[in-house]
N, CA, C and O atoms as CSV, one atom per row, in Angstrom:
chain,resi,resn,atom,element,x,y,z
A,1,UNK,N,N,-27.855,-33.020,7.529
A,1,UNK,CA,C,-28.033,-34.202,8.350
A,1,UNK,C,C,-29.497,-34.297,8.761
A,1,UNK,O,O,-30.084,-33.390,9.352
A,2,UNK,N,N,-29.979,-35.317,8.449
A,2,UNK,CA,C,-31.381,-35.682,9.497
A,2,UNK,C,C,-31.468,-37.071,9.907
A,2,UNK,O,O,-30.472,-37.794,9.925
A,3,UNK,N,N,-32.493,-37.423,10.199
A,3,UNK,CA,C,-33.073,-38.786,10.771
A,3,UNK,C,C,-34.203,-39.300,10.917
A,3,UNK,O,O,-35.059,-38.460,11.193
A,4,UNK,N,N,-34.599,-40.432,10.841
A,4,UNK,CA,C,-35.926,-40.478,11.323
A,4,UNK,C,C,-35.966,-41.160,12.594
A,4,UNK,O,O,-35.039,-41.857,13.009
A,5,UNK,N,N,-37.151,-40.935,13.264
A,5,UNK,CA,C,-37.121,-40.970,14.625
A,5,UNK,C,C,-38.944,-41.336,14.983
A,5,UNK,O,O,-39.937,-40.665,14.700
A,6,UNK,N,N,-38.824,-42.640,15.691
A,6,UNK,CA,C,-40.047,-42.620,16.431
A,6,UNK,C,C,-40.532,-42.031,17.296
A,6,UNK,O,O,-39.766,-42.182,18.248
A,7,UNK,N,N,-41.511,-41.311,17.649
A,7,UNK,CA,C,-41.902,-40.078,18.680
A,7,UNK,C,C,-43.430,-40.484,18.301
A,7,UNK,O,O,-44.041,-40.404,17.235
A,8,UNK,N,N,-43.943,-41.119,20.050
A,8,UNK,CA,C,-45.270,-41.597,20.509
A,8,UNK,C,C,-46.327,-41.780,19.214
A,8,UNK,O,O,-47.321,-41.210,18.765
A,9,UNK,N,N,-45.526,-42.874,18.917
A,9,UNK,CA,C,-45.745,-44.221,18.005
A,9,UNK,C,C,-46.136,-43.681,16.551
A,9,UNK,O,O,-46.930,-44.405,15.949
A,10,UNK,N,N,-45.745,-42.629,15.948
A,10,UNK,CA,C,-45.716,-41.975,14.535
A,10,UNK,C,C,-43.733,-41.954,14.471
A,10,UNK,O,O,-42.845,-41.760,15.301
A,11,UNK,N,N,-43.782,-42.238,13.153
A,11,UNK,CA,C,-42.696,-41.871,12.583
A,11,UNK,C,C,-42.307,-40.302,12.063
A,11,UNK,O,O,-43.223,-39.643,11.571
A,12,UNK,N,N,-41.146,-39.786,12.153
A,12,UNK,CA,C,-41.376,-38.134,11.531
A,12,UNK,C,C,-39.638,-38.359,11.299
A,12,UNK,O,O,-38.824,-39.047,11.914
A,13,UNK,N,N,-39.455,-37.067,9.637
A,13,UNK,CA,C,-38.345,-37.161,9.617
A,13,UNK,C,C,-37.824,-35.728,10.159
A,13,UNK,O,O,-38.502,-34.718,9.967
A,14,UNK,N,N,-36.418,-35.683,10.938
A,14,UNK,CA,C,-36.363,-34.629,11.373
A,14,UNK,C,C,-34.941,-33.953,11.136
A,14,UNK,O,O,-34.023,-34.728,10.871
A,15,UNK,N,N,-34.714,-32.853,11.189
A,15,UNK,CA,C,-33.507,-32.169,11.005
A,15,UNK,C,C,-33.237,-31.126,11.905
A,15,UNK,O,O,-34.165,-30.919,12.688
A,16,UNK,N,N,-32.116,-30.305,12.053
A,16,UNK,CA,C,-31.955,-29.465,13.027
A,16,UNK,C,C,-32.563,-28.085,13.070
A,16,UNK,O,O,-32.119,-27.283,12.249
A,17,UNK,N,N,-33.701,-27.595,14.066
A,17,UNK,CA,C,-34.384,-26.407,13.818
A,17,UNK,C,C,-35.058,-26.723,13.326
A,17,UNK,O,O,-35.434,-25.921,12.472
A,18,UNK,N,N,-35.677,-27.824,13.353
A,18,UNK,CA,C,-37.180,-27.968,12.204
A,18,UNK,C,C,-38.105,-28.077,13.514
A,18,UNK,O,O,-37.746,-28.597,14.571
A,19,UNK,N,N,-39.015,-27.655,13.330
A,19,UNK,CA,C,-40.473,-27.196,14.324
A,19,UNK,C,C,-41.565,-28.822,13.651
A,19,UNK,O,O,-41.627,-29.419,12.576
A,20,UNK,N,N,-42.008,-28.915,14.537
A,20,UNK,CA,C,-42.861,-30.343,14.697
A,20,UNK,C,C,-44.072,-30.400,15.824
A,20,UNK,O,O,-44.069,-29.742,16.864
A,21,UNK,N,N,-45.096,-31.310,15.412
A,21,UNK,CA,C,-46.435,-31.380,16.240
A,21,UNK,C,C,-46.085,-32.822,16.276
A,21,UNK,O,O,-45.783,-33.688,15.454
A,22,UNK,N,N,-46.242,-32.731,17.525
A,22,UNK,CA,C,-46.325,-34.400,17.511
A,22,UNK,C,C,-47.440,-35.145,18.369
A,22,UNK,O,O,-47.743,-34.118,18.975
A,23,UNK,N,N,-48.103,-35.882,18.791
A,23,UNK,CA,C,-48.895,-36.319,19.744
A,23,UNK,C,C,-48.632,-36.242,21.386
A,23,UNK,O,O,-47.780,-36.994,21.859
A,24,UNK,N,N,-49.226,-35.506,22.089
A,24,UNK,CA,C,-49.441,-34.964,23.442
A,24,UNK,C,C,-48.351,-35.377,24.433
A,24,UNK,O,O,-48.687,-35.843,25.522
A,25,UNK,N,N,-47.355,-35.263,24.183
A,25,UNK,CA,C,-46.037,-35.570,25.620
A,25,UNK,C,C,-46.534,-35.518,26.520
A,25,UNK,O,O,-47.663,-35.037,26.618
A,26,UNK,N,N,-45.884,-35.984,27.473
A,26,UNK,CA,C,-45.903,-35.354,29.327
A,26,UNK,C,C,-45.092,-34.386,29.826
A,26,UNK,O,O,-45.479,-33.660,30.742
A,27,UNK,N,N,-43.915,-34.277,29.292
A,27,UNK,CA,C,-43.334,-33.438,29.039
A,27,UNK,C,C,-43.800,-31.785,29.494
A,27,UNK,O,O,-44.825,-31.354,28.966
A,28,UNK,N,N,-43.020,-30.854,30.495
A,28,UNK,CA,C,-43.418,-29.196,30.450
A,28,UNK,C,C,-43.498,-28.599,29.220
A,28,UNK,O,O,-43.423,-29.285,28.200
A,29,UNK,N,N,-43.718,-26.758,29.158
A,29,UNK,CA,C,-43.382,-26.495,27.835
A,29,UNK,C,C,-42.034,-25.731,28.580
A,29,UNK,O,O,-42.071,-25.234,29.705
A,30,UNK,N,N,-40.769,-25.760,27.628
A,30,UNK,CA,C,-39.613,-25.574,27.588
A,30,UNK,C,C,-38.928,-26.675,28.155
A,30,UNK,O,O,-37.773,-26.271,28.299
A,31,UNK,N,N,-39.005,-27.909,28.580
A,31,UNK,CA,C,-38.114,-28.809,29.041
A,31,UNK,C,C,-37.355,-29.542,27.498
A,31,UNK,O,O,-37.915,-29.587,26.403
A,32,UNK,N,N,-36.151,-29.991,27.776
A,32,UNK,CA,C,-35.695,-30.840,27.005
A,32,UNK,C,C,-36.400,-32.480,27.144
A,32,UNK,O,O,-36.681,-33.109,28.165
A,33,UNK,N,N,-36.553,-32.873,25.657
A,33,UNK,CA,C,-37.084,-34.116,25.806
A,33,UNK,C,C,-35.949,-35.178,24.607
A,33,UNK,O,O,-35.888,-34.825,23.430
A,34,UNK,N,N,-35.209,-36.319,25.048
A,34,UNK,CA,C,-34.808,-37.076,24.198
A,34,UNK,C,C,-35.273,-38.527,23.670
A,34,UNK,O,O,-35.932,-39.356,24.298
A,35,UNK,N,N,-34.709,-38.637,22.214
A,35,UNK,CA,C,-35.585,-39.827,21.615
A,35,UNK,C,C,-34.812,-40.683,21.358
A,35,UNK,O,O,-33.834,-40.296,20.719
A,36,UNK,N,N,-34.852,-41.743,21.607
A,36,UNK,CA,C,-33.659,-42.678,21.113
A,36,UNK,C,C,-34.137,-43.701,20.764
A,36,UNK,O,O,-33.368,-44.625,21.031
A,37,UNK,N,N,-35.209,-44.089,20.200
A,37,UNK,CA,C,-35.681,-44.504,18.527
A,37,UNK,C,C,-35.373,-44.019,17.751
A,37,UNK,O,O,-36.024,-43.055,17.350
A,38,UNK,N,N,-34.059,-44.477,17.031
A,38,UNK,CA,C,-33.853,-43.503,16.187
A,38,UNK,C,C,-33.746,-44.740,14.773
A,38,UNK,O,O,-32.965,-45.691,14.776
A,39,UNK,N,N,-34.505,-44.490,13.906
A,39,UNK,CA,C,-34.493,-45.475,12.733
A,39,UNK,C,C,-33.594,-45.462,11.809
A,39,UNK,O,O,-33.061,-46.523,11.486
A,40,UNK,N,N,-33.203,-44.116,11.123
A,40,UNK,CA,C,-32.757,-44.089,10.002
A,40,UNK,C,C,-31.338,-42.819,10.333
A,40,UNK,O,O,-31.662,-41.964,11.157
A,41,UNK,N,N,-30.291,-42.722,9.916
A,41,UNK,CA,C,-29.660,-41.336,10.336
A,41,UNK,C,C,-28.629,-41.002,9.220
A,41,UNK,O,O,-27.457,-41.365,9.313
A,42,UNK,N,N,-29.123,-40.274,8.131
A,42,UNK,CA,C,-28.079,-39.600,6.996
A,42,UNK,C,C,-27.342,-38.460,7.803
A,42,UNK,O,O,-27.696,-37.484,8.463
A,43,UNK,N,N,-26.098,-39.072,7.421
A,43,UNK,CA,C,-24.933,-38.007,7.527
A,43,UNK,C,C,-24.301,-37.187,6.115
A,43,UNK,O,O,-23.559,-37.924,5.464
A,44,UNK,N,N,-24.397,-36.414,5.797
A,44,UNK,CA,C,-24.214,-36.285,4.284
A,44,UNK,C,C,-23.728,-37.186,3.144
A,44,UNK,O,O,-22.734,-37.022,2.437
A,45,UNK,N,N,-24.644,-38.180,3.110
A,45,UNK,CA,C,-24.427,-38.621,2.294
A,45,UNK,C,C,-24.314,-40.532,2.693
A,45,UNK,O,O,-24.553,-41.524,2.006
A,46,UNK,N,N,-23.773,-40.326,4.309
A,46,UNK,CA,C,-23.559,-41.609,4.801
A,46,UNK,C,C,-24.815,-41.600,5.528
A,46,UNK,O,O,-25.468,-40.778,6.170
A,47,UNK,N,N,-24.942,-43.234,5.074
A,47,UNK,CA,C,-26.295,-43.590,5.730
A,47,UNK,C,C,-26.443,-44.747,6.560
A,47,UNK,O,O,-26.106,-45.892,6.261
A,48,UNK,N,N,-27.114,-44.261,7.907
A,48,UNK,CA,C,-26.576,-45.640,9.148
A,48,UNK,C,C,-28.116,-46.023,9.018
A,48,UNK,O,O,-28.934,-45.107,9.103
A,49,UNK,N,N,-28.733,-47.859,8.733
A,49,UNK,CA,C,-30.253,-47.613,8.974
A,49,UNK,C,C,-29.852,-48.779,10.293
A,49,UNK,O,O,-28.855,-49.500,10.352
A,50,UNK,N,N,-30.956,-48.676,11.254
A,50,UNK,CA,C,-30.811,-49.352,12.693
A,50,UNK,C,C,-31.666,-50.544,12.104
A,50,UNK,O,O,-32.370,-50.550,11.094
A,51,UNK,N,N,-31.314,-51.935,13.359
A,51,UNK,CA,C,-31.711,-52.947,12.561
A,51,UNK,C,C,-32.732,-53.614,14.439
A,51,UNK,O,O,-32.532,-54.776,14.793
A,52,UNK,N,N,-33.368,-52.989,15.029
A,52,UNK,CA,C,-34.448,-51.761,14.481
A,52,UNK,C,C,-34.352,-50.246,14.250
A,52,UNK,O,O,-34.830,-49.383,13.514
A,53,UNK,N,N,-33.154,-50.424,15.649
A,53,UNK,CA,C,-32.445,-48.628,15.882
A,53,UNK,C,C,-31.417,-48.411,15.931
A,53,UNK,O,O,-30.948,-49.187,16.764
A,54,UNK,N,N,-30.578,-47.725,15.499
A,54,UNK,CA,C,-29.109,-47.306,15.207
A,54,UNK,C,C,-28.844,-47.014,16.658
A,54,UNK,O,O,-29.403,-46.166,17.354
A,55,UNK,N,N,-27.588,-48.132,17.105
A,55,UNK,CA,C,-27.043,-47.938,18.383
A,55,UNK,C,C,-26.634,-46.432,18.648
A,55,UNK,O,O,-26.494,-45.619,17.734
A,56,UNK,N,N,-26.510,-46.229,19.586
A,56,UNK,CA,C,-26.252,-44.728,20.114
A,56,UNK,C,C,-26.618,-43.452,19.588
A,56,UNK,O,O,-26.148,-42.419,20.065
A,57,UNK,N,N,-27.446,-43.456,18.613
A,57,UNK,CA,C,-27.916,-42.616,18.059
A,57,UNK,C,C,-29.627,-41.853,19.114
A,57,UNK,O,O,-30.598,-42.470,19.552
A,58,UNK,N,N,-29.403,-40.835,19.146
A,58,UNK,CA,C,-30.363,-39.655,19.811
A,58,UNK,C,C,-30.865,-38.751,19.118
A,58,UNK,O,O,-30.350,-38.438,18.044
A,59,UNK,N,N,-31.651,-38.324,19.455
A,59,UNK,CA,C,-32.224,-37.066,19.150
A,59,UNK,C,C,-32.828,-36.374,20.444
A,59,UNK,O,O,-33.696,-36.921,21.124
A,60,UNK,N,N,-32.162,-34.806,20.799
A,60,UNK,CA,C,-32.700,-33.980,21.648
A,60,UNK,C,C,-33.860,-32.693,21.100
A,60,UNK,O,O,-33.624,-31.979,20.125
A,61,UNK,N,N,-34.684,-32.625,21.652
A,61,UNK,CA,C,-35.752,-31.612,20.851
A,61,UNK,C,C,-36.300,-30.821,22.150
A,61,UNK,O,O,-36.337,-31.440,23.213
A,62,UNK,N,N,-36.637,-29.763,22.111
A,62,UNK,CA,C,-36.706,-28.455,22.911
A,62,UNK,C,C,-38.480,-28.630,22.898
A,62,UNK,O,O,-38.960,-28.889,21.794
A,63,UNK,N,N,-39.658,-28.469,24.333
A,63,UNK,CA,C,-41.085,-28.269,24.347
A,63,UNK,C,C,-41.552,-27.074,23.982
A,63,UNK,O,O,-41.835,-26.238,24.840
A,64,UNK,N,N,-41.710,-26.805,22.532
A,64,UNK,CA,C,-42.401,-25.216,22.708
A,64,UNK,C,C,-43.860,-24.628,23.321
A,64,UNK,O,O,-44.211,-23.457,23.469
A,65,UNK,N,N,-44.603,-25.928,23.632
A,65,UNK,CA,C,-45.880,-25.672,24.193
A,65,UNK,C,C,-46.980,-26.712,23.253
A,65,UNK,O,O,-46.806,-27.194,22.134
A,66,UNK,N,N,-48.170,-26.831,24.205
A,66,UNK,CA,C,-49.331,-28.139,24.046
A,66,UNK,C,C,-50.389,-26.874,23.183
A,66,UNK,O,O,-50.870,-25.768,23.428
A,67,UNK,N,N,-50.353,-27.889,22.043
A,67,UNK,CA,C,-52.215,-26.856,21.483
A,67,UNK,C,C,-53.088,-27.784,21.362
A,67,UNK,O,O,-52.977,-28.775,22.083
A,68,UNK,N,N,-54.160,-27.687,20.426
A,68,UNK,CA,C,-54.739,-28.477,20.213
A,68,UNK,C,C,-55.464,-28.663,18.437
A,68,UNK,O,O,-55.971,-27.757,17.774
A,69,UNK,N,N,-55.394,-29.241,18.275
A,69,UNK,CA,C,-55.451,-29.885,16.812
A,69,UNK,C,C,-57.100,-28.938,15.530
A,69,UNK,O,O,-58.027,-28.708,16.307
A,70,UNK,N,N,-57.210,-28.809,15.119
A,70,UNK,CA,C,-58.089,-28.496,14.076
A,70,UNK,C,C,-59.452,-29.248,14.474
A,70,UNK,O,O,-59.333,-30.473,14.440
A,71,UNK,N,N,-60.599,-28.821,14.809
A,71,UNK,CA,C,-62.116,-29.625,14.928
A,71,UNK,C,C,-62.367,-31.077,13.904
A,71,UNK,O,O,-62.180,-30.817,12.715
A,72,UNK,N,N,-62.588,-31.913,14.063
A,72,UNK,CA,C,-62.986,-33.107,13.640
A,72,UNK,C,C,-64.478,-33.416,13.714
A,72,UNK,O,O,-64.930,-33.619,14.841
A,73,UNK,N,N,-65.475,-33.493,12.457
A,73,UNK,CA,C,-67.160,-33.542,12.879
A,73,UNK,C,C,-67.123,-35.423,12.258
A,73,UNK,O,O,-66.540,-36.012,11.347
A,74,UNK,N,N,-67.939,-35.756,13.180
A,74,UNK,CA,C,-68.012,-37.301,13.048
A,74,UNK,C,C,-69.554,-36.920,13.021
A,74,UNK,O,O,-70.263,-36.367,13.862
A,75,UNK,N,N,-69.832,-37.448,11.677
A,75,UNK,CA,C,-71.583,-37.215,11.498
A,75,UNK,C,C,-71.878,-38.752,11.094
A,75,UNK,O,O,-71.263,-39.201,10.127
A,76,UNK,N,N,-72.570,-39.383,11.621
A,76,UNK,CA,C,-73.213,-40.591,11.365
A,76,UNK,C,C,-74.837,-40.725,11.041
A,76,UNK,O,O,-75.472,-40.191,11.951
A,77,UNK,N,N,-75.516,-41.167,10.223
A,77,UNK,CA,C,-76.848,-41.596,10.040
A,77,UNK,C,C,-76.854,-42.563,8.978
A,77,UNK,O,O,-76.190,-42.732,7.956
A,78,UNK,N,N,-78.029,-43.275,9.669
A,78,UNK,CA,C,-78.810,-44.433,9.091
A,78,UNK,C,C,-80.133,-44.076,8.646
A,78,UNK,O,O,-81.053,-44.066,9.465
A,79,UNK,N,N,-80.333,-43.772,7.401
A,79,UNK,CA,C,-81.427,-43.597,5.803
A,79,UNK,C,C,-82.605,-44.141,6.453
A,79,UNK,O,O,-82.526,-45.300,6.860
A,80,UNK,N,N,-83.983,-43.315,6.662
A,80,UNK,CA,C,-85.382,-44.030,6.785
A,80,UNK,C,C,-85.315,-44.467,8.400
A,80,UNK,O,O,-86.404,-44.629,8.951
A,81,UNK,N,N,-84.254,-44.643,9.091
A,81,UNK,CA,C,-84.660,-44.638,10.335
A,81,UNK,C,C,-84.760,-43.497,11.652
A,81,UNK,O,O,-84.947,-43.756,12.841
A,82,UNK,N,N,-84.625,-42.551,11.194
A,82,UNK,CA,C,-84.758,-41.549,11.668
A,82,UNK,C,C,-83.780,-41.222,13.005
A,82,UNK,O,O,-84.132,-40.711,14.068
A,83,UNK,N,N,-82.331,-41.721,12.573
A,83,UNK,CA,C,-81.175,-42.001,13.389
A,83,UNK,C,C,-79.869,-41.193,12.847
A,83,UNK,O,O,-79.278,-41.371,11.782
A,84,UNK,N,N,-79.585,-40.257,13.877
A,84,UNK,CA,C,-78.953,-39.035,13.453
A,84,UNK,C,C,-77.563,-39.055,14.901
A,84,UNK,O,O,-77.830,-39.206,16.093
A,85,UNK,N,N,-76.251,-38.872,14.361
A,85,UNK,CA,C,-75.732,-38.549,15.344
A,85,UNK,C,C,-74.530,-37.810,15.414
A,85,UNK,O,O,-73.641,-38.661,15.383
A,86,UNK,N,N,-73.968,-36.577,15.499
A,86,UNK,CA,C,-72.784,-35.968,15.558
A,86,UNK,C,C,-72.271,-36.316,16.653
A,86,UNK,O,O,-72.922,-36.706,17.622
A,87,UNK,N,N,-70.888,-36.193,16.595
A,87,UNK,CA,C,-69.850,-35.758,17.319
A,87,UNK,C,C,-68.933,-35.043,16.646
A,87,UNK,O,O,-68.785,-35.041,15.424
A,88,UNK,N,N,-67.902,-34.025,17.977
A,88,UNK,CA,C,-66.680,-33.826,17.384
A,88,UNK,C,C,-65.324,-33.701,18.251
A,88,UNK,O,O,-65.346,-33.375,19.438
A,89,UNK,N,N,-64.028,-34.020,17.470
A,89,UNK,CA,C,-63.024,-33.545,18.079
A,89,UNK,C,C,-61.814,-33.076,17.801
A,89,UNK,O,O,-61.468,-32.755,16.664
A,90,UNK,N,N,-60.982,-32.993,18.968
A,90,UNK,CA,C,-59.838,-31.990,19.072
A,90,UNK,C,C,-58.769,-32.523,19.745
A,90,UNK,O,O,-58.599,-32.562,20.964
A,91,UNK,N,N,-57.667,-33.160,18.380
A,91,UNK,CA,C,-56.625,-33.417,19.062
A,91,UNK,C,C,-55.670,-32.985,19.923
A,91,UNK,O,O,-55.564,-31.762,19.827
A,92,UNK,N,N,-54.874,-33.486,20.782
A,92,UNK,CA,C,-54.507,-32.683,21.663
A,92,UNK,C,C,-52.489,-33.091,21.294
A,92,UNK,O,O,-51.819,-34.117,21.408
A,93,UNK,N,N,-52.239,-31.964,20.937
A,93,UNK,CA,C,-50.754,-31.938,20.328
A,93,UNK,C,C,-49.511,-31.409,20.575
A,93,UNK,O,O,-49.559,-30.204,20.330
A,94,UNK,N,N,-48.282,-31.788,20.993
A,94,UNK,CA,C,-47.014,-30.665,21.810
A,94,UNK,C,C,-46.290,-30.827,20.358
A,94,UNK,O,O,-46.078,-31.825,19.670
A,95,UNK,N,N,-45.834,-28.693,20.064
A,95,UNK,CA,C,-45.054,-28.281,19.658
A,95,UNK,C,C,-43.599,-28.968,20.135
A,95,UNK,O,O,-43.436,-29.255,21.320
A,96,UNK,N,N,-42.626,-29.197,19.204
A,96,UNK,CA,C,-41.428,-29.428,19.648
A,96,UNK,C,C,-40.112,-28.913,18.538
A,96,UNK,O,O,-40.046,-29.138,17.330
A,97,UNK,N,N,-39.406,-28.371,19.160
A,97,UNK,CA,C,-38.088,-27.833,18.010
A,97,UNK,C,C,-36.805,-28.676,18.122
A,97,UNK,O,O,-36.214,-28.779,19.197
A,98,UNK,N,N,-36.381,-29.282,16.990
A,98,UNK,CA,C,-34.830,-30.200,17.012
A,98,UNK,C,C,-34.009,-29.788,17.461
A,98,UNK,O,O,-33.292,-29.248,16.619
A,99,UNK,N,N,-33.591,-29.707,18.568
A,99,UNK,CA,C,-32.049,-29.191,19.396
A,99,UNK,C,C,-30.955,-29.804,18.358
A,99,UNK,O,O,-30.501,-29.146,17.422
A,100,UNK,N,N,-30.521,-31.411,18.702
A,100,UNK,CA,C,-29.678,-31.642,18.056
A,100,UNK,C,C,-29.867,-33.140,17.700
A,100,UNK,O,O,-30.746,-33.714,18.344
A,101,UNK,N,N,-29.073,-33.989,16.628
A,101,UNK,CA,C,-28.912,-35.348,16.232
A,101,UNK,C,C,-27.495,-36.141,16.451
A,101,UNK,O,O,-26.499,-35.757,15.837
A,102,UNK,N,N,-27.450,-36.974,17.116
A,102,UNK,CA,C,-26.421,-37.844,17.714
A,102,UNK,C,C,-26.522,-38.940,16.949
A,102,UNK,O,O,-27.356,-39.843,17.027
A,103,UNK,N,N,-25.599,-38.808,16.180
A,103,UNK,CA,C,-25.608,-40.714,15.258
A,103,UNK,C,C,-24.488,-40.850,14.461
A,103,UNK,O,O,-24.301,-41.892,13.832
């Protein structure tokens, strides 16, 4: 069984016990968090798609904790003008594990 499921505005497909990064919750680490955008939901074989979201369908997923994403270098310059400029960054991302799927 899985589903897909909107979680802070990315799509991800998910199944039970599958480990996921998703974009920065508010959420503690260890609280339960539920989603009920739920787009798409195969049941072996049966398939419910929501027309946007499959009524009563959920998803509960467990906070394993906030990290932060891989360095990003934003190097910019403009040729002959002697215009140079880095930056960089670091997304900021919460671990989450699939408790369970309701659909």
């Amino acid at each position: 069984m899985y589903a897909i499921v909107e979680i802070a505005g990315q799509q991800f497909r998910v199944e039970k016990d599958k480990k996921l990064f998703v974009h920065q919750l508010t959420a503690k680490e260890g609280d339960s968090v539920d989603f009920e955008k739920v787009l798409l939901v195969d049941n072996d074989g049966k398939v419910a798609v929501g027309t946007p979201t499959v009524k009563g369908a959920k998803v509960t997923a467990k906070v394993l904790g906030h990290v932060k994403g891989d360095k990003v270098i934003v190097f910019k310059k403009k040729r002959r003008k002697g215009y140079q400029k880095m930056n960089g960054h670091r997304q900021q991302f919460t671990q989450i594990q699939v408790e369970t799927i309701v659909g």
